[in-house]
C-alpha positions as CSV (number, residue, x, y, z in Angstrom):
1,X,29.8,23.9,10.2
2,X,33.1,23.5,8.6
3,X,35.0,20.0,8.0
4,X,38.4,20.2,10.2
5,X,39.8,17.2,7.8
6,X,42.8,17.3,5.9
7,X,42.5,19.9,3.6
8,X,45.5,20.9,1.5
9,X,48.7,19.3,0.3
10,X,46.3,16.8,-0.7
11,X,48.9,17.1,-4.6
12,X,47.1,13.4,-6.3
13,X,43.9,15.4,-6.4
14,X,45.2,18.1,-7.8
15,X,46.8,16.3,-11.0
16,X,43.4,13.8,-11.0
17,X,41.0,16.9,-11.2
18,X,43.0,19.3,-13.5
19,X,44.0,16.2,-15.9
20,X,39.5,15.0,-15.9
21,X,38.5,18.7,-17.4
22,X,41.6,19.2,-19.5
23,X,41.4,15.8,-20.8
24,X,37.4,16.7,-21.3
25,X,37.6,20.0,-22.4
26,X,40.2,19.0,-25.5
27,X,37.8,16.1,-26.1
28,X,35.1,18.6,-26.8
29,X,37.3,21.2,-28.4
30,X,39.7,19.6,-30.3
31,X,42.3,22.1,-30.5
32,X,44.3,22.2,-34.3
33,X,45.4,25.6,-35.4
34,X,47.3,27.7,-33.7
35,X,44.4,29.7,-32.0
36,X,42.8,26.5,-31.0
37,X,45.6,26.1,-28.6
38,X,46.0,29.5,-27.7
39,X,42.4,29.0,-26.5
40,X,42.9,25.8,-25.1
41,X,46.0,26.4,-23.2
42,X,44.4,29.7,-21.3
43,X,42.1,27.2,-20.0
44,X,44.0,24.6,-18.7
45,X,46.1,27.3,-16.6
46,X,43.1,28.5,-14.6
47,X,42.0,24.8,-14.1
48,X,45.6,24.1,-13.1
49,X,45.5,27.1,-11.2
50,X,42.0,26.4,-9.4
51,X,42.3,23.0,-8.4
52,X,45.8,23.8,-7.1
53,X,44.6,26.2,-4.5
54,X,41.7,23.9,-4.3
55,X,44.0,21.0,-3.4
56,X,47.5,21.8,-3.1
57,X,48.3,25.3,-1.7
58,X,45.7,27.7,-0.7
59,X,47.5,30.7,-1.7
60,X,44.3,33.2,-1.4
61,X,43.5,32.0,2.4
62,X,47.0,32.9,3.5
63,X,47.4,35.7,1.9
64,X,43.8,37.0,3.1
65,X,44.2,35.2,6.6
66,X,44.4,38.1,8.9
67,X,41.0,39.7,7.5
68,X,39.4,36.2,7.6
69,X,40.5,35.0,11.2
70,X,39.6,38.2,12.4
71,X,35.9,38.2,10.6
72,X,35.8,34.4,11.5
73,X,37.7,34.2,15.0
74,X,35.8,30.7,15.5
75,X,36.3,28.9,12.5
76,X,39.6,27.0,11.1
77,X,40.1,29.1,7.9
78,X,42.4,25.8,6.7
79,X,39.4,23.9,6.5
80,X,38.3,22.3,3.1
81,X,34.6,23.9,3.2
82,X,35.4,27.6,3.9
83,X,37.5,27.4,0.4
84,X,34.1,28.3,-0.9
85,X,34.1,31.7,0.5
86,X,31.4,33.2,-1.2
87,X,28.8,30.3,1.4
88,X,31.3,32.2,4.1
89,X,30.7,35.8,3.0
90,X,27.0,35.4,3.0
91,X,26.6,34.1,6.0
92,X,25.6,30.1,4.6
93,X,25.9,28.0,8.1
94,X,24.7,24.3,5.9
95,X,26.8,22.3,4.3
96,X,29.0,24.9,1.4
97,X,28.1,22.1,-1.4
98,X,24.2,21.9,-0.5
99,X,24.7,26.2,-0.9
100,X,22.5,28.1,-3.4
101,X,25.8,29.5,-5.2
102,X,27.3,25.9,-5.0
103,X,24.0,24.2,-6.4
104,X,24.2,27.1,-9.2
105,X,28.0,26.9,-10.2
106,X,27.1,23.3,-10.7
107,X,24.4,23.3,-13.3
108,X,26.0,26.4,-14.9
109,X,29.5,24.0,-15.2
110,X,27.5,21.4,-16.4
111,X,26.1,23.8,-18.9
112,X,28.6,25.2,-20.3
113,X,30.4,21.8,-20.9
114,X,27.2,20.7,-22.6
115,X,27.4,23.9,-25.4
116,X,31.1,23.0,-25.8
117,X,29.8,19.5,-26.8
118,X,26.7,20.4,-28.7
119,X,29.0,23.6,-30.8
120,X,31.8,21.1,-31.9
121,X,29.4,18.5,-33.3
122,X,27.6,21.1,-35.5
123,X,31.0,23.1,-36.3
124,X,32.3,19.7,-37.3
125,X,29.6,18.7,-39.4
126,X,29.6,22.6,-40.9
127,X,33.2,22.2,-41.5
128,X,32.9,18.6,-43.4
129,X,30.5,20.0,-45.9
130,X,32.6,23.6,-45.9
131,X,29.7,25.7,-45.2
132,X,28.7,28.3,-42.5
133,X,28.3,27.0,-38.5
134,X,25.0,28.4,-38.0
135,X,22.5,25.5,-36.3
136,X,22.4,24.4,-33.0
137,X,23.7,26.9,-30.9
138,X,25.3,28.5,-33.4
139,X,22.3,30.3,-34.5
140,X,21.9,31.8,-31.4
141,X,25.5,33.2,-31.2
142,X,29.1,33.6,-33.1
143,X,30.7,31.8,-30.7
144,X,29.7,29.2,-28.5
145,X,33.0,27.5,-27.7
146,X,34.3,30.8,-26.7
147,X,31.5,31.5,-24.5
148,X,31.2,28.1,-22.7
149,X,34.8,28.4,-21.5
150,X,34.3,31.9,-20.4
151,X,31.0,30.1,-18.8
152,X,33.0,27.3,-17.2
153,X,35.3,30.1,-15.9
154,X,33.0,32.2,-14.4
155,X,31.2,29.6,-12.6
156,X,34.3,27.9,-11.1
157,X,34.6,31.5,-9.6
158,X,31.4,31.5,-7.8
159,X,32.4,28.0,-6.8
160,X,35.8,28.2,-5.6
161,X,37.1,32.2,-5.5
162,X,40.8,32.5,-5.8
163,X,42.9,35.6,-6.5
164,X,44.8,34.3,-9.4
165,X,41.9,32.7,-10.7
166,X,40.2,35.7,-10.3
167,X,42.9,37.8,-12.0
168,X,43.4,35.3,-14.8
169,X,39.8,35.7,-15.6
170,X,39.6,39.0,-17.1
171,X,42.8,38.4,-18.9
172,X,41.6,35.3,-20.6
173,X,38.0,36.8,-21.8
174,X,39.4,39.3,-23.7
175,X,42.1,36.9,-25.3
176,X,38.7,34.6,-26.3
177,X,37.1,38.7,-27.7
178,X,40.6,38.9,-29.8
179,X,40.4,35.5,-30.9
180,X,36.9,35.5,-31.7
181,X,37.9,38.7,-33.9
182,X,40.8,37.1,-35.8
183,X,38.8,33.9,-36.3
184,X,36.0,36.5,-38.0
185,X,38.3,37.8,-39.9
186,X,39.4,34.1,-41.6
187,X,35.2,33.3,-42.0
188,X,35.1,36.2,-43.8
189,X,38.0,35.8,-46.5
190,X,36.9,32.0,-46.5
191,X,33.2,32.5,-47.0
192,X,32.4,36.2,-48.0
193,X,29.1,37.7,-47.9
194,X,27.7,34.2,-46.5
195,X,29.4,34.4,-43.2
196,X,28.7,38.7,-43.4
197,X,24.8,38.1,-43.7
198,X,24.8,35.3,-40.8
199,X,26.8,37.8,-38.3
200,X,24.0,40.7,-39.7
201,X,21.4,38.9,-37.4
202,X,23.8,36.7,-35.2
203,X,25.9,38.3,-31.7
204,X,29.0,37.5,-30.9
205,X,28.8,35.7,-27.3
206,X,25.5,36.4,-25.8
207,X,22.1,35.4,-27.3
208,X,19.6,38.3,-27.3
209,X,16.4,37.5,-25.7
210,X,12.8,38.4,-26.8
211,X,10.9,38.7,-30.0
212,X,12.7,39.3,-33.1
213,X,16.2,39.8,-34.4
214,X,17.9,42.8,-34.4
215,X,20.4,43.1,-37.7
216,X,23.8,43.9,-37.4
217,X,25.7,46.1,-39.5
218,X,29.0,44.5,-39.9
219,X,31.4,46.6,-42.0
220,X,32.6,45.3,-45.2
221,X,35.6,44.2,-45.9
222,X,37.9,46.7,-47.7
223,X,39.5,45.1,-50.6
224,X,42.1,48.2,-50.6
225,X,43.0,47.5,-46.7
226,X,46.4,46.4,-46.3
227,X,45.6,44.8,-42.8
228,X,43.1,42.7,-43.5
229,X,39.2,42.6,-42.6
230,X,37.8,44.9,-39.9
231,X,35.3,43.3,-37.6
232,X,33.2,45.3,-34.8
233,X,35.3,45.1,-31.8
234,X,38.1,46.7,-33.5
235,X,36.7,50.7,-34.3
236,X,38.9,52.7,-32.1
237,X,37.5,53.9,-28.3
238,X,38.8,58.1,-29.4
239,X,35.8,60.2,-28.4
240,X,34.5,57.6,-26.3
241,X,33.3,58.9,-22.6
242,X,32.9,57.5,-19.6
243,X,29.4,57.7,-19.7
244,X,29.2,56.0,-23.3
245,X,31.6,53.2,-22.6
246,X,29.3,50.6,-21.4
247,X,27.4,51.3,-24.6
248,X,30.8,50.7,-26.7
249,X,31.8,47.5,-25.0
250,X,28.4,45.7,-25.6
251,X,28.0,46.4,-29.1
252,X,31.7,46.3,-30.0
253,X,32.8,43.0,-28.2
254,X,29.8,41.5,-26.5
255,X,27.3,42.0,-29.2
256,X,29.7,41.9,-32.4
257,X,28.2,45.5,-33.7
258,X,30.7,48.0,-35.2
């Protein structure tokens, strides 16, 4: 069952939903260098762009009516609940919000808000005293900011697929990778072999599960480079096959492994 309501056009929920998370998410992050808002202002385009095919203009259902109308002859496509086409695609008949993907997106959003919250309170404190971020969720992984928007991201997807959100995505993970990398490279020149031992035993993005902690061999800085540190993520993909470039991408920009 699909709600025939108004669905689209609806513009005042587009601004009230896209202004609530932006307005959240720089509460949380508190954007101040340059990369900050490089980081920051990826985000708030695929919120912008979510909630306005969301709310505004559903760009994805028109330009996939055809296939839709034809797979769903009975249902109105412009309907507010088939927006979450992943319910449609698996055949949910319930309510799309009461879904198992819906219910999911849900706690993951909530989660991912709640490590942006939890990493800027101990990345505050660590900064105040000018020492190493590495309690709290930061002694599970490099980057917790990073990874909650990626987190955020990815569930909205589940929640509400669209084709530029989808395609923005990609895009914006590997611009959190490159600016995860860069902002290595600064730990490094500002704290030296304290911020080299605690990315030894810490990943990048993804905590690893089980019993112990596998150590990382980040390569030392070079003081005769002339282009700054060199982080794992960064040794170039020549001689890489096919067959070993799942291998490359986990422990060169998942993990954090040279």
């Amino acid at each position: 069952m699909h709600s025939n309501g108004p669905a689209y056009g609806l513009w005042s929920l587009v601004v009230l939903n896209s202004a609530l998370f932006i307005f959240v998410a720089f509460s949380l992050w508190k954007p101040k260098t340059k990369r900050d808002w490089r980081a920051f202002g990826g985000f708030s385009a695929f919120i912008i762009a979510l909630f306005t095919e969301m709310y505004g203009f559903p760009l994805t259902i028109y330009l996939l009516s055809g296939w839709l109308q034809e797979r769903f002859p009975q249902t109105n496509i412009l309907s507010h609940d088939f927006g979450h086409l992943w319910s449609d695609l698996i055949g949910w008949k319930g309510d799309p919000h009461l879904s198992p993907i819906h219910i999911a997106s849900e706690l993951f959003i909530g989660g991912g808000i709640l490590l942006l919250w939890s990493s800027w309170r101990v990345l505050l404190a660590a900064q105040k005293a000018a020492e190493v971020a590495k309690t709290g969720p930061y002694a599970h992984i490099r980057h917790p900011q990073y990874s909650a928007f990626i987190l955020v991201m990815f569930e909205f997807l589940l929640q509400w697929p669209t084709i530029v959100t989808g395609l923005m995505f990609p895009v914006l993970s590997v611009l959190y990778v490159r600016l995860a990398i860069s902002e290595e490279r600064d730990s490094i020149k500002l704290f030296g072999a304290r911020y080299l031992r605690y990315a030894e035993t810490t990943p990048r993005f993804i905590p690893r599960l089980g019993k112990g902690v596998r150590r990382y061999d980040v390569a030392q800085p070079s003081v005769r480079s002339s282009d700054g540190l060199r982080l794992g993520g960064e040794r170039s993909m020549r001689g890489v096959g096919a067959n070993g470039f799942v291998s490359w991408l986990s422990s060169n920009w998942i993990w954090g492994q040279p």
